[in-house]
C-alpha positions as CSV (number, residue, x, y, z in Angstrom):
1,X,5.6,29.8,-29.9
2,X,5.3,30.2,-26.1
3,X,3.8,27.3,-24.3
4,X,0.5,27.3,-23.0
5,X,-0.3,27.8,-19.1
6,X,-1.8,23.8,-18.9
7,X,1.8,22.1,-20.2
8,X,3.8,24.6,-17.8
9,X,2.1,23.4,-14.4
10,X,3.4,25.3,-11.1
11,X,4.8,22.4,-9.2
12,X,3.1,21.8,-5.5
13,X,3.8,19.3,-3.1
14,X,2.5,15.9,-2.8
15,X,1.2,15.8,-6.6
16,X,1.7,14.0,-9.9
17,X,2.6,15.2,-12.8
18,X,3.8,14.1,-16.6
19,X,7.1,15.6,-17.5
20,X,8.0,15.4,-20.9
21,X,11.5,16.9,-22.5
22,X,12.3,17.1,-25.7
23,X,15.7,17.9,-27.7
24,X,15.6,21.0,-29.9
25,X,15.4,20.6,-33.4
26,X,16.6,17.2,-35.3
27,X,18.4,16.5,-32.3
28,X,18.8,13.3,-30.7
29,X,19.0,12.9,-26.6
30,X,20.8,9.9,-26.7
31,X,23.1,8.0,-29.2
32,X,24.1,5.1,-27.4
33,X,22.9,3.2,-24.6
34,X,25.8,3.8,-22.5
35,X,24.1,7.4,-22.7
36,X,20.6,6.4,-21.5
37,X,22.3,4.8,-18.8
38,X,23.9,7.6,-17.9
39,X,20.9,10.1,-18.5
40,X,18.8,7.1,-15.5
41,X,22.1,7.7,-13.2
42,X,21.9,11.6,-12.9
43,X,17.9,11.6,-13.0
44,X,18.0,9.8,-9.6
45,X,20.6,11.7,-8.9
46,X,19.0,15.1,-9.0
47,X,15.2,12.9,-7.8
48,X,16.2,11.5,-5.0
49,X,14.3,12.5,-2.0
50,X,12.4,15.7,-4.5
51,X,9.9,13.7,-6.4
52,X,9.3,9.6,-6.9
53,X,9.3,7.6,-10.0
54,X,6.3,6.1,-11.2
55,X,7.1,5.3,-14.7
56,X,9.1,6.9,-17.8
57,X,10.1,6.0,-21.4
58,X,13.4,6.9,-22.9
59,X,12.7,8.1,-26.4
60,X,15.6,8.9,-29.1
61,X,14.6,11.9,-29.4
62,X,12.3,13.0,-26.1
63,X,11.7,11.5,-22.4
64,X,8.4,10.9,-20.7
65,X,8.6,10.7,-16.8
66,X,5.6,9.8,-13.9
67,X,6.5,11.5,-11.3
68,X,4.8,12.6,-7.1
69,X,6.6,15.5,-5.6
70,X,7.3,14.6,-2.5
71,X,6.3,17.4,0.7
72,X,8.0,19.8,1.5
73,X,8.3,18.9,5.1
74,X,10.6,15.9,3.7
75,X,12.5,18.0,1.7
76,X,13.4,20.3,4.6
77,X,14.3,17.4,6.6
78,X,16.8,15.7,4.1
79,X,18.0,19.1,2.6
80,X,19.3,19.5,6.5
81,X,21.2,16.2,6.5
82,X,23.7,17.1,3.4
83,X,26.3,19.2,3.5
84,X,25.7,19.3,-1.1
85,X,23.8,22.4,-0.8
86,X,23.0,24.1,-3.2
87,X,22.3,28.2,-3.6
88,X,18.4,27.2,-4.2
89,X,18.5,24.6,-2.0
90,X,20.3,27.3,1.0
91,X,17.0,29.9,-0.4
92,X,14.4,27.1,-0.2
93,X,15.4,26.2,3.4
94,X,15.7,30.0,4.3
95,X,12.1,30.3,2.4
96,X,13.3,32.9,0.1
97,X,12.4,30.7,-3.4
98,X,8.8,28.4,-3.9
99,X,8.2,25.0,-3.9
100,X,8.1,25.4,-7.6
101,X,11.1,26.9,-8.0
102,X,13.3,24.5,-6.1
103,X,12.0,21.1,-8.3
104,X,12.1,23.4,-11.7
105,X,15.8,23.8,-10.9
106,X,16.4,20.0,-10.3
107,X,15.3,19.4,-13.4
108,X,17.2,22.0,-15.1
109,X,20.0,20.8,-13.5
110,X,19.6,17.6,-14.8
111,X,19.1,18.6,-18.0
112,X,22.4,20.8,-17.7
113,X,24.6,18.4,-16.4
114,X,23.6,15.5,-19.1
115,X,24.0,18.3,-22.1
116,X,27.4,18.5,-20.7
117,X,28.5,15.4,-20.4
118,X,26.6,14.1,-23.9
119,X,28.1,17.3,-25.6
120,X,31.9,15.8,-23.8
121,X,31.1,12.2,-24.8
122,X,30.2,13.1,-28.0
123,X,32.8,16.1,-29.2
124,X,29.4,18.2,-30.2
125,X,28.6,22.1,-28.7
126,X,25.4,23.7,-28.3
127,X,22.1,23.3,-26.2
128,X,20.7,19.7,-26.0
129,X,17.2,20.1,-24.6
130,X,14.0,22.4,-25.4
131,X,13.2,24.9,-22.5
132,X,11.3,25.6,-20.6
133,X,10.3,21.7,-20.0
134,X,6.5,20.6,-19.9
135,X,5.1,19.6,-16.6
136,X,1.6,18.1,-16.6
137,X,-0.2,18.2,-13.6
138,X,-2.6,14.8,-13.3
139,X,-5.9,15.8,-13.0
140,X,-7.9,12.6,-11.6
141,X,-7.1,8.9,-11.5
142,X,-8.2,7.9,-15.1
143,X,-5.9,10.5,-15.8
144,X,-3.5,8.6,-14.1
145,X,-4.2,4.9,-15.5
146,X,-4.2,6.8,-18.7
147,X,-0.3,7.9,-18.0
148,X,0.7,5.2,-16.6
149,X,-0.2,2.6,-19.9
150,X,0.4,5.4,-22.7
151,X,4.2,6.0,-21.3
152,X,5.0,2.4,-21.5
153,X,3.3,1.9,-24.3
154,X,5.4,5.2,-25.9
155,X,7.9,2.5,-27.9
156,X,5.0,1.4,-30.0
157,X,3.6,4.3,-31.0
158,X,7.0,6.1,-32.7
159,X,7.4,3.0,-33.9
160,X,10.7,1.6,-32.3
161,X,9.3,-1.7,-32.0
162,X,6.1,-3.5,-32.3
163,X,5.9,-5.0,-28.8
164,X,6.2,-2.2,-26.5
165,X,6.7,-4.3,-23.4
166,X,10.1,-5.8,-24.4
167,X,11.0,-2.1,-24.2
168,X,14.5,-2.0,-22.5
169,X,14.2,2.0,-21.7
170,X,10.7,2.3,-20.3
171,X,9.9,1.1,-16.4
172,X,7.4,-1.5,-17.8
173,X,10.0,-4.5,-17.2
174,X,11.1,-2.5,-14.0
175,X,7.9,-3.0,-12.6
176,X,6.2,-6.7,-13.8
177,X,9.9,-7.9,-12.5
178,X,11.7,-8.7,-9.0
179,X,14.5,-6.7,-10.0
180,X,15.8,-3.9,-7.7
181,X,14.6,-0.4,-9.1
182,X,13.4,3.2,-8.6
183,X,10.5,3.3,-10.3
184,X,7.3,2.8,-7.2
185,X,6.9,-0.4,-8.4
186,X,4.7,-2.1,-5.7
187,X,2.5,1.6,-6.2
188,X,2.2,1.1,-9.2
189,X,1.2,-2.4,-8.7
190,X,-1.4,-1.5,-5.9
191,X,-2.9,0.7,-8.2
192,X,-3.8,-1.6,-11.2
193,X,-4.8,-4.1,-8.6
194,X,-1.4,-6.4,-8.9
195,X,0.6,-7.7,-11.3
196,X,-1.7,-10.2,-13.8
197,X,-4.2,-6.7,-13.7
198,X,-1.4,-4.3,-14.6
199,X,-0.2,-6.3,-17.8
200,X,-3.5,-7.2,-18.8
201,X,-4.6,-3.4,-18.4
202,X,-1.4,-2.6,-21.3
203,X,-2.5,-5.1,-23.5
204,X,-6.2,-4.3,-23.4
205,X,-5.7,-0.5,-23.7
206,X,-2.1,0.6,-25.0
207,X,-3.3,0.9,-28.4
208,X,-6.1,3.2,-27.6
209,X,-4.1,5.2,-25.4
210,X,-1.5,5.8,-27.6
211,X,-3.9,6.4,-30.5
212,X,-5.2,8.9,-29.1
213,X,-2.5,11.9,-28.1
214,X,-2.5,13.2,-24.6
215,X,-2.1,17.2,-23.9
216,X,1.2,18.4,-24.3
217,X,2.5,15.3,-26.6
């Protein structure tokens, strides 16, 4: 069944958005956590200097990710100081492909060059994720909060573990630690109102939030 317009958002600059993938089938995205690590290392790969991190959760079976597109002025600029081109990147600076297009394809990339290296790693063929992937666009800021506590809080409700914030594959210990990281942290931070007011906003609203399904889960 084709997705609906809503969980296939046109990306534009300077926005958030919830991007959730999914394996096909029964399938599982990673077996081993030598394979999450290596699913983190090429998404800030194929990231860097496109969109910023704001949280994710690394399910068995399907990722959430937070992310901002960054603008397209920055893009320009850093896509002119490598010599990695690629053929969309080459089109995006010669303006013959959209905004859109260009941060579809770094996630497709991703998403191609982990199926290949899980499908190495693991002596398995075949296609790894569902396509086209699901991108979200945040409407508001309770939208927001609302993303921010029901990622991390992900764990819990498929029932991996009972205390969501000992999760070792979402950004919540990222961002309550000192840590270095990806993930916005001091943002993230700002936007809850600091660190004792982003962990008390998990534990006083996770289990509603994950309760009650967001669009396109």
């Amino acid at each position: 069944m084709p997705l609906s317009k809503q969980l296939l958002a046109t990306f534009e600059e300077c926005n958030f958005y919830h991007i959730i993938c999914k394996a096909i089938d029964e399938k599982k995205l990673f077996l081993t956590d030598d394979n999450r690590h290596y699913f983190l290392k090429r998404y800030q790969e194929f990231s860097t200097g496109f969109v910023d991190t704001y949280a994710f959760c690394l399910l068995n079976n399907h990722v959430h990710l937070l992310i901002k597109t960054t603008s397209e002025k920055e893009i320009i600029f850093n896509l002119n100081q490598t010599e990695k081109q690629t053929a969309t990147h080459k089109r995006f600076l010669h303006k013959e492909c959209s905004f859109h297009e260009l941060i579809e394809q770094q996630f497709n990339r991703l998403f191609i060059a982990y199926s290949l290296s899980f499908n190495k790693m693991n002596r398995i063929k075949g296609h790894l994720f569902n396509r086209p992937f699901r991108r979200i666009v945040v409407k508001d800021n309770a939208h927001l909060t609302q993303l921010l506590i029901y990622i991390h809080a992900n764990a819990k409700k498929h029932g991996i573990l009972n205390d969501f914030t000992t999760f070792r594959w979402s950004s919540y210990q990222a961002i309550i630690s000192d840590r270095p990281t990806h993930v916005q942290r001091q943002q993230v931070l700002d936007w809850f109102g600091g660190r004792e007011r982003f962990i008390v906003s998990h534990q006083e609203m996770a289990e509603f939030y994950y309760k009650h399904l967001l669009e396109g889960e």
